[in-house]
C-alpha positions as CSV (number, residue, x, y, z in Angstrom):
1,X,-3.0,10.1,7.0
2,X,-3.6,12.0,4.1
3,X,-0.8,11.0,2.4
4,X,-2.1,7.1,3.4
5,X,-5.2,7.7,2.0
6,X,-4.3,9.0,-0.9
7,X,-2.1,5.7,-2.1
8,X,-5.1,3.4,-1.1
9,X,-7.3,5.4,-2.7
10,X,-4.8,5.4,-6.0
11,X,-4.8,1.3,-5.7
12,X,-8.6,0.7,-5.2
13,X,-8.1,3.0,-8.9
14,X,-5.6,0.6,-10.1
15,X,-3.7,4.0,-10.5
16,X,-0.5,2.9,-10.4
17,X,0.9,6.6,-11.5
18,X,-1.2,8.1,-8.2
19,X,0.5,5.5,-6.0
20,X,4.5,6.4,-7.4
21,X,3.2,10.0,-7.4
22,X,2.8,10.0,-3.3
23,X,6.1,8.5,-2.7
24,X,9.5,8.9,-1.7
25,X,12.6,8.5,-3.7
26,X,14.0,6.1,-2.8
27,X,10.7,3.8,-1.9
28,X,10.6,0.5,0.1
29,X,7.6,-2.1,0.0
30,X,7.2,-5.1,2.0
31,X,4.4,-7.3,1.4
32,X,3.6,-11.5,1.8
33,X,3.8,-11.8,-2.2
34,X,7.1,-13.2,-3.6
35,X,9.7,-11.7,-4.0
36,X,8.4,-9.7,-0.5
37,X,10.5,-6.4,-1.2
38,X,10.4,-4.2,-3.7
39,X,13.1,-0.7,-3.6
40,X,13.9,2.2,-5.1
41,X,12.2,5.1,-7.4
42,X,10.1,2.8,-9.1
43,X,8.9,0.2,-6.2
44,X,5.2,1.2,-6.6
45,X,5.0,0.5,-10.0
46,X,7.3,-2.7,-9.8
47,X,5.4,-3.8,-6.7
48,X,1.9,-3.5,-8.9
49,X,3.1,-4.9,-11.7
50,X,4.1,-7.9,-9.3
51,X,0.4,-7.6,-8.1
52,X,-1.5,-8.1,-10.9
53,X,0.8,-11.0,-12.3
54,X,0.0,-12.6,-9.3
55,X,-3.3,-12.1,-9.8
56,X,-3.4,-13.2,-13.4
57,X,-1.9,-16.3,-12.1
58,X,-4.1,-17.5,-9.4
59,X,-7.5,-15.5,-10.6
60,X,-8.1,-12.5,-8.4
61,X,-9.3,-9.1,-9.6
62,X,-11.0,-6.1,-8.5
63,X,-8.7,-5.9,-5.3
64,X,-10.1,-2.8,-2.9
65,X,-8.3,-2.1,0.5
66,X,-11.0,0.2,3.5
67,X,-9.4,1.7,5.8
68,X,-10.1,1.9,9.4
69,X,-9.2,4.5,12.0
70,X,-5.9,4.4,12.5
71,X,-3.9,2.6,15.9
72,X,-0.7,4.8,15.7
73,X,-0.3,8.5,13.6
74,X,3.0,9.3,15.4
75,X,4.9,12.3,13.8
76,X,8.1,13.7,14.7
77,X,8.9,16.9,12.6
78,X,9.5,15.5,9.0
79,X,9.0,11.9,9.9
80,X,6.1,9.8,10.6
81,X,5.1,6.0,11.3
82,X,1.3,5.2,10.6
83,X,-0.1,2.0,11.4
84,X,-4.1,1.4,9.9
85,X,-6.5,-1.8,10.7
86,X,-8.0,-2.5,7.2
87,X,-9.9,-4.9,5.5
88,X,-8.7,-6.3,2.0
89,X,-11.5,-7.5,-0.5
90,X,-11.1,-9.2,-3.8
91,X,-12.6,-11.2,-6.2
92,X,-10.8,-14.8,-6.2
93,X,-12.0,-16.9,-9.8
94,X,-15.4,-15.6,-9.3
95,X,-16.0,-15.4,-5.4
96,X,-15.6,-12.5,-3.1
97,X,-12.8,-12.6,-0.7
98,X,-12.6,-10.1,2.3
99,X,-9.8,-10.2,4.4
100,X,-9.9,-8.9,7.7
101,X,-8.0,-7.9,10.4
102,X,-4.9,-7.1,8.0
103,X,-2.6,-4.4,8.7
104,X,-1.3,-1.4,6.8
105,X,2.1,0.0,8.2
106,X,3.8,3.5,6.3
107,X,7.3,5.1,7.4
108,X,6.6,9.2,5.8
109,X,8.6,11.6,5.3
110,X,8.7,15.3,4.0
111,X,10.3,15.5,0.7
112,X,10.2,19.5,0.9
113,X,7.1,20.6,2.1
114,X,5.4,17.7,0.8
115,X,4.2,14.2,3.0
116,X,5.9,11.0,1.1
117,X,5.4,7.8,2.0
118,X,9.7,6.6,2.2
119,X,8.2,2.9,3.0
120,X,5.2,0.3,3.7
121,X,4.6,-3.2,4.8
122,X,1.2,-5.3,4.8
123,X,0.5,-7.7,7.6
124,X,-2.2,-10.6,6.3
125,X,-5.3,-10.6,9.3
């Protein structure tokens, strides 16, 4: 989890360094926002990127995932499949959005003695 936190933490920063910094090589990202999936070394800066176009183009800012206590933390010696309740909040062209219910899924791996996360999804409440 603290691998988990440690991304959401770098994207309520807008961090988009932190967020590459805690992940595998190669990375996979799955996510509701066209094009859906992003892979390879650089998916957690291509998916951001993606991000905040998107939200240049329809208004949102200030985006802030919390997240709850976990369903599933399931490791298996290097491998691990986490799978967080969260809530999503935003700001939408000057109203506060909070999304509930949504889902935050990560495939780890140890990349030497070190947790990475190899892939995540996002699953809308």
């Amino acid at each position: 989890m603290a691998v988990v936190r440690q991304y959401v933490d770098a994207f309520n920063n807008g961090d988009e360094k932190a967020m590459a910094a805690v992940c595998a090589d190669p990375m996979q990202i799955l996510d509701g926002m066209s094009p859906h999936v992003w892979q390879g070394p650089t998916a957690a800066e291509d998916w951001w990127r993606a991000a905040l176009a998107e939200g240049e183009h329809v208004g949102a800012s200030g985006y802030r995932i919390d997240l709850d206590e976990p369903r599933h933390v399931d490791v298996t010696v290097d491998f691990a499949y986490v799978v967080v309740p969260c809530t999503f909040s935003y700001n939408l062209q000057g109203e506060q959005v909070t999304q509930t219910g949504a889902v935050f899924t990560a495939a780890l791996g140890k990349v030497g003695t070190a947790w990475r996360l190899r892939a995540w999804a996002w699953a809308k409440g």
